[in-house]
N, C-alpha and C positions, 0 to 999 in steps of 0.2 A: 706349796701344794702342787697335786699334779691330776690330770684327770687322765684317767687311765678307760680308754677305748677298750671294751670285753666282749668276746666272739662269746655268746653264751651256748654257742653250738642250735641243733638244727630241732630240736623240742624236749627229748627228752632232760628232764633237769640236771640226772649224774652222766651226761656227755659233756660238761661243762669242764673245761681244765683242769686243774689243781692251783695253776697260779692266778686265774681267774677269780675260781670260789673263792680263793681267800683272801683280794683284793674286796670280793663286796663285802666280807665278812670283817671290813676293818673302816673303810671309806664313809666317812660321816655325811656324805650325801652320794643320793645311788639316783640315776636317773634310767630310766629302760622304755622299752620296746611294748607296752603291756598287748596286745595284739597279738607278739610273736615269742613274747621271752615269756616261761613257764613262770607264774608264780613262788612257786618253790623257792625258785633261784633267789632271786632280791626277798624272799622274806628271811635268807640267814645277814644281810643288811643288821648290824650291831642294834641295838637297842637306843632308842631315841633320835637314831639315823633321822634324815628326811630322806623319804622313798616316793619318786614320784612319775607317774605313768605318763610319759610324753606324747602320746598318739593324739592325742588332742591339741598338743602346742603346736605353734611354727615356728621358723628357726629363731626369730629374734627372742623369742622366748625360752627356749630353750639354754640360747645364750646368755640371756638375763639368770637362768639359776644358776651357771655355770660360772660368771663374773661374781653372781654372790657368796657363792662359796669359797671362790677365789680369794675377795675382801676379809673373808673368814678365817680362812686359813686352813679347809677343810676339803682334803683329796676326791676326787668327783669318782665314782665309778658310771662311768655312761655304757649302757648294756643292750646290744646290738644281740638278733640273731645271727644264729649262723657263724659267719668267718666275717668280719668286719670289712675286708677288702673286696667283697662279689658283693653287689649290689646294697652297700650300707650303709648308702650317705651319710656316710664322713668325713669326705675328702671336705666339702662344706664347712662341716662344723670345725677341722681340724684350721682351713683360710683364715675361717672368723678368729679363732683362738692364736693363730700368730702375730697376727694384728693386734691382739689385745697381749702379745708375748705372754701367754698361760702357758707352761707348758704341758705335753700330755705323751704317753707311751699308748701302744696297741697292744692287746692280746689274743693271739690267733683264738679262733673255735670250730670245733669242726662244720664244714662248708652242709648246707643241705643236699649238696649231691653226692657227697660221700656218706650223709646219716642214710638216703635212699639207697643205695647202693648194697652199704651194711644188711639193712633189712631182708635187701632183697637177697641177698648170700651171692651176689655175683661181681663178676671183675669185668671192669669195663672194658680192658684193653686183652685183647687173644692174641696172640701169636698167627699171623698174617691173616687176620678177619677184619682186627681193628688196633691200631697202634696212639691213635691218637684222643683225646676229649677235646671236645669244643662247648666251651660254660656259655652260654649267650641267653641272649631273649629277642622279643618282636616288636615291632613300634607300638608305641601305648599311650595312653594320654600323658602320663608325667615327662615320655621325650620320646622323641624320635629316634633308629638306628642311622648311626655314619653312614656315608656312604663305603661302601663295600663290604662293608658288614650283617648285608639281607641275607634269610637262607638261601637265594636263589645263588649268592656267592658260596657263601658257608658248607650251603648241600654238598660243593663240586669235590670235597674231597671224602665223600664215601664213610667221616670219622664219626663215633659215637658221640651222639648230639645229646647235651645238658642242657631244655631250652625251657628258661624260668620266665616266669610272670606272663604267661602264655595261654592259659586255658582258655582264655576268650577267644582265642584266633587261630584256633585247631582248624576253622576251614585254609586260612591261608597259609598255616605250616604244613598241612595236606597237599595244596597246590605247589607249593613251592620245592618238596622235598620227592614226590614223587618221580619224579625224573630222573632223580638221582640213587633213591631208596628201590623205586619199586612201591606199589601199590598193598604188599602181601608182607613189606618189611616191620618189622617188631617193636612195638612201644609198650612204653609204661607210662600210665599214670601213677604217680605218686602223690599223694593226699596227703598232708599232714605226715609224715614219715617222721617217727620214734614220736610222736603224741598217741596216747592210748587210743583216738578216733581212728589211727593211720587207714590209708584206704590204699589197693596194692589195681587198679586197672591193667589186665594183660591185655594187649589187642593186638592192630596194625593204622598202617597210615588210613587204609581205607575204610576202617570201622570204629576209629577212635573219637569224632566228633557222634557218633551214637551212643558209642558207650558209658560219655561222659556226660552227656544229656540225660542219658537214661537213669543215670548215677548222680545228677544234680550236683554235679562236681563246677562248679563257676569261680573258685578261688583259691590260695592257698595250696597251690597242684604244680609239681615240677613235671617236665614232658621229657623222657627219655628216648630217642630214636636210633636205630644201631643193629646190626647183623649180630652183637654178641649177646643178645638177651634170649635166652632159651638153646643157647648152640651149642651143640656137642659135637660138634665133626670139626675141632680144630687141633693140631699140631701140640704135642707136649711142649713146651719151654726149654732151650736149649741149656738152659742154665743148670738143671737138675736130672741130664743126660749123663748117664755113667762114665762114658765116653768122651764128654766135653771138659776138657781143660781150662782152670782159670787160675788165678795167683794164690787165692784162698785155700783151693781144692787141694793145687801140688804142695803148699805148706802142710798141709794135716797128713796127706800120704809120709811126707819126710819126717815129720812129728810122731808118727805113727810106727815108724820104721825104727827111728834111733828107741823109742820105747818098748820095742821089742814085738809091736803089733805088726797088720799087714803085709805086705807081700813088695 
């Protein structure tokens, strides 16, 4: 048997893979996220499956269904939001499982900051506004940041900030980025992004713990911070410049030539 790790993507139920779905849709024990993984998804889980919502277990429990299915002989689908690898305690469950030589595979899913993204119809990275994402979060009860890894480090390089499990601590991502951002720089809240509730907050650093108050937003909220949201005053793409040369381009010129096309 093998239990197979599934990114079941960032809410909506048909963002979910192709090799994903059809891992639950075969896997005689499905175990998920029910808090974060849409319904939908584990209800195409085979007929007579066990289907069972872990948001109430902890790990050793967990692992107990996982060891008995093992005994069984019966492939696990364990079903994570989002992308399994940004914040999906696995790495966990994956220790326990070597230890007990289970073996298990991962299947990507699309990350929450890329279903936010989608929604919102825009590109993180612009041509000299912003080149870089930075995925992170802010200390919280379940653990603390590394050192070096505060926004007060993070800020310094100006990149388009993806900063999850945060909505509590809009004052001190306020304090800490404004030095760096500016007071008038552009956020999103993102609510629930590709769930039918999604919630889309436009603001800035210095209006955004109002706006989320006001909006009753306390959960479930990715925080976007970044010069490229709403910007229109950046640089075309050199890539798709008439004039810019690259290997692909001069092939299809030469292609185009021996076929009797172009110039």
């Amino acid at each position: 048997m093998t239990v197979y790790f599934i990114g079941a993507g960032p809410g909506a139920p048909d963002l979910i893979t192709v090799r994903g779905l059809k891992l639950i849709e075969r896997c005689e024990t499905c175990l998920y996220a029910g808090s974060l993984v849409p319904a939908e998804i584990v209800a195409a889980a085979p007929e007579g499956a066990r289907v069972i919502d872990t948001a109430p277990l902890h790990l050793d429990q967990i692992i107990a269904q996982i060891k008995a299915a093992h005994k069984r002989g019966e492939d696990v689908a364990r079903v994570h939001s989002g992308d399994p690898s940004i914040y999906g305690a696995t790495a966990e469950q994956m220790r326990r499982l070597d230890a007990l030589h289970i073996p298990y595979e991962t299947v990507p899913g699309v990350p929450a900051f890329a279903g936010a993204a989608a929604r919102l119809n825009t590109e993180l990275t612009l041509p000299e506004i912003a080149q870089t994402i930075i995925l992170t979060r802010t200390a919280g009860k379940a653990s603390p940041m590394p050192e070096g890894e505060q926004l007060e480090v993070l800020g310094q390089s100006g990149a388009t900030l993806a900063v999850h499990l945060s909505v509590r601590n809009l004052a001190y991502v306020e304090k800490a980025l404004t030095p760096f951002y500016g007071a008038d720089c552009p956020v999103v809240i993102a609510y629930r992004a590709t769930w039918p509730d999604e919630k889309f907050i436009f603001t800035t650093l210095l209006q955004m713990r109002g706006r989320a108050r006001k909006e009753k937003i306390t959960r479930t909220a990715l925080v976007f911070v970044g010069r490229v949201f709403g910007q229109q005053k950046f640089r075309d793409s050199a890539l798709y410049e008439e004039g810019f040369a690259h290997v692909l381009r001069n092939q299809g010129k030469k292609k185009n030539r021996r076929l009797g096309g172009g110039s």
